[in-house]
matplotlib code that plots the C-alpha trace (Angstrom):
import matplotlib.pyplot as plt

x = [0.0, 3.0, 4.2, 0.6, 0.4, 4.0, 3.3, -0.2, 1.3, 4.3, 1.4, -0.3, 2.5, 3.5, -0.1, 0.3, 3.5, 2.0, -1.4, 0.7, 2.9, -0.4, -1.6, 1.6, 1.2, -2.0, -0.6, 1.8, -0.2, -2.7, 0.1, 1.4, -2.3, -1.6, 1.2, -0.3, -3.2, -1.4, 0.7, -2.4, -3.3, -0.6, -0.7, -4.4, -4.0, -1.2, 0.5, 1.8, 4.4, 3.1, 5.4, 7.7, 5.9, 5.8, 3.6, 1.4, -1.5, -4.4, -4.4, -1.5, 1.0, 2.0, 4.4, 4.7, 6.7, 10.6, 13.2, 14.0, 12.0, 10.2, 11.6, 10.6, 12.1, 10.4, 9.2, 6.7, 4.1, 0.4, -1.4, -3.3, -2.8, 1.2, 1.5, 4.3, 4.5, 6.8, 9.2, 12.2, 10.5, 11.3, 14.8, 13.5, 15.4, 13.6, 12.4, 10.0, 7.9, 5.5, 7.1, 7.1, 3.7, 4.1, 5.2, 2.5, -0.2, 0.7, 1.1, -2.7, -3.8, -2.2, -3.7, -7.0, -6.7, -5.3, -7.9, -11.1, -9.1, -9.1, -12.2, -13.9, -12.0, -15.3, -15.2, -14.4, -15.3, -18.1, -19.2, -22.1, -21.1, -18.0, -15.5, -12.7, -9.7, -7.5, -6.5, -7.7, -5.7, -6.8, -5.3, -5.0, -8.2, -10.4, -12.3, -15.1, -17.0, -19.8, -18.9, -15.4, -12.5, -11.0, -7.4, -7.6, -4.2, -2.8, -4.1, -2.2, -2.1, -0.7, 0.6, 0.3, 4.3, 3.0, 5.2, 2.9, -0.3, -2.8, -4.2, -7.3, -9.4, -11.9, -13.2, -16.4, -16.2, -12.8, -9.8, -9.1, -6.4, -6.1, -2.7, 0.0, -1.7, 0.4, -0.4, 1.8, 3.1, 3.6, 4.0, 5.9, 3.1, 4.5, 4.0, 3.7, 1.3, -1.3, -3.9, -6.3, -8.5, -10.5, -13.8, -13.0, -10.5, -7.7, -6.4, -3.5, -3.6, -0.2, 2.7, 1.0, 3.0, 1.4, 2.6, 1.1, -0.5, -3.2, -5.0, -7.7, -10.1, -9.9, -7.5, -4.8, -3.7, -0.5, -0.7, 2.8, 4.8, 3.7, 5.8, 4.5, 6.0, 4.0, 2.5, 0.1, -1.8, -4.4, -6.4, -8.3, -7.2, -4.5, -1.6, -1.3, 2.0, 1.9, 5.2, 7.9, 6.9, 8.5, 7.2, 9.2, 8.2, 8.2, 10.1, 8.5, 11.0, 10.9, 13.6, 17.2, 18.9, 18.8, 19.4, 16.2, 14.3, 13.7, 10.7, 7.8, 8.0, 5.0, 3.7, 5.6, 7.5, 4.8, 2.9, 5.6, 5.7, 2.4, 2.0, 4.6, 3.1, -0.4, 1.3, 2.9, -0.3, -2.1, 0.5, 0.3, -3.6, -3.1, -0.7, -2.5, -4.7, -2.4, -0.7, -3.6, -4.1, -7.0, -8.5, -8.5, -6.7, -8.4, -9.7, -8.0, -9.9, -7.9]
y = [0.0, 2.5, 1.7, 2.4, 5.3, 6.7, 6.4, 7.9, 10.9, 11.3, 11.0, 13.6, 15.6, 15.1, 15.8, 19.2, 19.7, 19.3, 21.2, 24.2, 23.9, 24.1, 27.5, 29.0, 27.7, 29.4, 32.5, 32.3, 31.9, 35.2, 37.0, 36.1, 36.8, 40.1, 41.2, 40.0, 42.2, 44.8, 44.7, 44.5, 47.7, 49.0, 48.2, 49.9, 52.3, 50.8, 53.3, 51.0, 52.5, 55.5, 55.8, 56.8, 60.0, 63.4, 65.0, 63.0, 64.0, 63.8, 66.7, 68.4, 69.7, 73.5, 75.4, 79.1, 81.5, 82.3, 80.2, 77.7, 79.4, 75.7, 72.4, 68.7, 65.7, 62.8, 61.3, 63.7, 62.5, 63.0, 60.6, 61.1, 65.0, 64.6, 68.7, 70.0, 73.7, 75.8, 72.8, 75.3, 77.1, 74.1, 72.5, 68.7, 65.7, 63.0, 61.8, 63.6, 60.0, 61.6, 60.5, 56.9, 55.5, 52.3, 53.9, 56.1, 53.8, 51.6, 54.6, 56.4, 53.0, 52.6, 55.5, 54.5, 51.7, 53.5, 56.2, 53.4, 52.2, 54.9, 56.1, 52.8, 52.7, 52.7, 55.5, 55.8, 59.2, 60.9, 64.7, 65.5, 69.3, 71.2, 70.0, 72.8, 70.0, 73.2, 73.1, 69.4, 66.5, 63.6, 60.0, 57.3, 56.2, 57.1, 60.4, 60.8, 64.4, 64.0, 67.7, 69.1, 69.1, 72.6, 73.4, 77.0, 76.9, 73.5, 69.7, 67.4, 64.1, 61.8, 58.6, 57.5, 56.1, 53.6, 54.4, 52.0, 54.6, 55.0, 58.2, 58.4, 61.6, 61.9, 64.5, 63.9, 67.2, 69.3, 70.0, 73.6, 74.8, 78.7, 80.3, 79.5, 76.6, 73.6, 69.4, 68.3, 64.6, 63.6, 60.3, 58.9, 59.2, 59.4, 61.4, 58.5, 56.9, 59.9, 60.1, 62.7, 61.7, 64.3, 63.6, 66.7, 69.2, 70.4, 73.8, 74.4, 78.2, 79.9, 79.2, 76.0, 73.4, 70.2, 66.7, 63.9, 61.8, 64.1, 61.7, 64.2, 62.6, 65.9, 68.8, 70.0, 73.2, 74.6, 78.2, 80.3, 79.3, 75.7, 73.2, 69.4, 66.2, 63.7, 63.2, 65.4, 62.9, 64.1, 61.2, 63.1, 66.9, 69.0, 69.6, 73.9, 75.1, 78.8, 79.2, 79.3, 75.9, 72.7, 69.3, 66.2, 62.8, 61.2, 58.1, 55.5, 55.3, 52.1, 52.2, 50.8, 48.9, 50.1, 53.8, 53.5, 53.8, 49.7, 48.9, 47.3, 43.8, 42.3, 39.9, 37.0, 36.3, 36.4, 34.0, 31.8, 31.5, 31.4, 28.5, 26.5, 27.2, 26.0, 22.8, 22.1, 22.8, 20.6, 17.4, 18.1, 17.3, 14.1, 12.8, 13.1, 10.5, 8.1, 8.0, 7.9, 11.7, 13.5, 15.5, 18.4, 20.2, 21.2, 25.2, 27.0, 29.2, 32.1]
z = [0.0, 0.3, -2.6, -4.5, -2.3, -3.6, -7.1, -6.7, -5.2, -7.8, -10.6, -9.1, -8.5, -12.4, -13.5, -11.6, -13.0, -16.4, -15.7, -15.0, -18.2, -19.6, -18.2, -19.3, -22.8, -22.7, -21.3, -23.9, -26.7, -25.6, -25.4, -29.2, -30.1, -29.0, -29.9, -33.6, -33.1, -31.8, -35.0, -37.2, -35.8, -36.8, -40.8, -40.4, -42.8, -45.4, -47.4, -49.4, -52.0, -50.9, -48.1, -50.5, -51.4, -50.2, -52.7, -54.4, -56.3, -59.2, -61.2, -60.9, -58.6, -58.4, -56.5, -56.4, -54.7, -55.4, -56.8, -54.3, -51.8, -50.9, -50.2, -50.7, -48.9, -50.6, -54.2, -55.7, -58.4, -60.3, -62.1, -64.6, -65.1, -65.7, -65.0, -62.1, -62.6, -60.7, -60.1, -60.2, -57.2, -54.7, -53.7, -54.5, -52.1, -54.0, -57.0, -59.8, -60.7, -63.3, -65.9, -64.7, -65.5, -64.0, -61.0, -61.0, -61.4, -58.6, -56.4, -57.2, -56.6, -53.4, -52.4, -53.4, -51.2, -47.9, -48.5, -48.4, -45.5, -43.3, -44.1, -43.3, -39.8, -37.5, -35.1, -31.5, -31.1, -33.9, -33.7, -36.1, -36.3, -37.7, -34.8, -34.0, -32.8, -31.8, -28.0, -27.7, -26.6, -28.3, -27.0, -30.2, -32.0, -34.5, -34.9, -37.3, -37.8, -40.2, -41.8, -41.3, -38.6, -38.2, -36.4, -34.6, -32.2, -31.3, -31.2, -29.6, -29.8, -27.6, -28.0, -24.4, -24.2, -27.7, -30.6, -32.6, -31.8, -34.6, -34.8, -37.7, -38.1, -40.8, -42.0, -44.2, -45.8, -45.4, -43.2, -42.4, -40.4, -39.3, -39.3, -37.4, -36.0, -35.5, -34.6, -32.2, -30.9, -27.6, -25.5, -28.6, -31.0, -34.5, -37.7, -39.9, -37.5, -37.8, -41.0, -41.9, -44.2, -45.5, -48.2, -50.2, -49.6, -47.0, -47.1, -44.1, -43.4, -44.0, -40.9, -40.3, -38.5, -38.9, -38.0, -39.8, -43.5, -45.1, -47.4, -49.1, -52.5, -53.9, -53.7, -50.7, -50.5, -48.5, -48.3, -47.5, -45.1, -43.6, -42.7, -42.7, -41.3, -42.9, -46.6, -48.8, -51.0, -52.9, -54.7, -57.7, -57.6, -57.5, -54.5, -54.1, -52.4, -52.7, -51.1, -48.8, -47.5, -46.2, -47.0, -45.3, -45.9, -42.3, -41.3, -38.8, -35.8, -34.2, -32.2, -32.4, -35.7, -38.9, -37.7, -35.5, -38.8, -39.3, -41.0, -38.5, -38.2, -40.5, -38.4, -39.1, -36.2, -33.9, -36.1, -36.4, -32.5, -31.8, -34.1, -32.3, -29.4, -30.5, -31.4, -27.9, -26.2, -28.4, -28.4, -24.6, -24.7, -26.8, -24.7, -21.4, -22.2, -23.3, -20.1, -17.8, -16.6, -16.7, -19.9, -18.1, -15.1, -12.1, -11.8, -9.2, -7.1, -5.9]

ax = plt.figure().add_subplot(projection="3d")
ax.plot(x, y, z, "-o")
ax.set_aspect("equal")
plt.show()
């Protein structure tokens, strides 16, 4: 009877052993679901070859102003309107793609698809009035106003300490900003990260500082003076810089490597170890059975 009574106890004590094995597999497999979600979120709105753009437009892009007087930091483009007047206006870091059909194609059509992205986004918070976002500190999520957004001052936008934050506003109608207003990041929040979408037409008032991807179906407008970290992509009209403006295509920091400016990982890691994972905690279920332990491990009440 000692005997029985030993190896009773050791199979309980394995079964235990095992039953908690299990609970951190499942842990473990939560936490890759995630992280994968987490990443998802983060591919929301995809740019595509976009990203490579700093100026991007339908019908045309014009730059007035003195010689030089602007500058671009980034691939430029329209499609199908193959017009760029006032090129000599603006010191260009980048690439002039009009020419390039193929190049030009994919691109519009990227942005046809990032546009119906972020406008389908559903909302987390909607206004159903003309929303003035200046002196407002939004946290990351998605903000619908059923007419237009306006920027009097500053909006803030704050990341919250997540470099991965997704910031969406749409705008149904248009996207105003008065002069000298500015967007501003904080808590890590990131330029390439944040997307106006905008159902008609943005016009950024002159000395504007703004921080983020404007992705307006018809035209954008920078009037003198504004500065933009981001994108200005304009899916069927024209891009307006009436001069003296700055326009920087912004680079997603994800920390350290590659300069800090490594591209986000896609997913693929996570899913390779979550799958592995799923597989040890389902060879760990066939098993039990075969050596005599229970299907299932006891609930612990706390």
């Amino acid at each position: 009877m000692k005997r029985a009574s030993t190896l009773h106890t050791t199979e309980n004590e394995t079964h235990a052993a095992i039953c908690g094995i299990e609970r951190i597999l499942k842990g473990l497999i939560l936490a890759t679901g995630i992280l994968l979600c987490h990443n998802a979120t983060a591919q929301l709105v995809p740019l595509g070859s976009d990203a490579n753009f700093a100026v991007l437009a339908g019908a045309g892009i014009t730059v007035a102003g003195a010689a030089g007087s602007s500058a671009i930091t980034g691939n430029i483009g329209t499609y199908p309107t193959l017009s760029v007047t006032g090129l000599g206006n603006v010191i260009l870091t980048g690439v002039n793609e009009t020419a390039n059909t193929g190049v030009m194609i994919t691109a519009k059509n990227d942005l046809v698809t990032a546009f119906n992205a972020a406008a389908a986004a559903p909302a987390t918070t909607s206004y159903i009035a003309p929303q003035d976002l200046g002196g407002k500190i939004l946290l990351p999520g998605v903000y619908n106003d059923s007419s237009s957004f306006g920027i009097t001052g500053t909006l803030t936008l704050n990341g919250n300490g997540n470099a991965n934050a997704i910031f969406i506003i749409q705008a149904d109608s248009s996207l105003i900003t008065a002069s000298d207003s500015a967007v501003d990041l904080i808590g890590g929040a990131q330029a390439d990260n944040v997307f106006f979408v905008v159902g008609s037409s943005a016009t950024l008032g002159s000395g504007t500082d703004f921080e983020g991807n404007i992705l307006a179906y018809a035209n954008i407008t920078a009037n003198t003076g504004v500065t933009v970290d981001g994108r200005l992509l304009a899916e069927t009209d024209a891009v307006n810089l009436d001069g003296s403006d700055t326009i920087n295509e912004s680079i997603l920091n994800v920390g350290p490597g590659n300069g800090g400016n490594a591209m986000p990982d896609t997913g693929s890691t996570f899913l390779l170890l979550g799958s592995g994972l799923a597989a040890l905690f389902a060879f760990g279920r066939r098993l039990s059975p075969l050596v005599g332990w229970p299907q299932k491990c006891p609930v612990v009440n706390p």
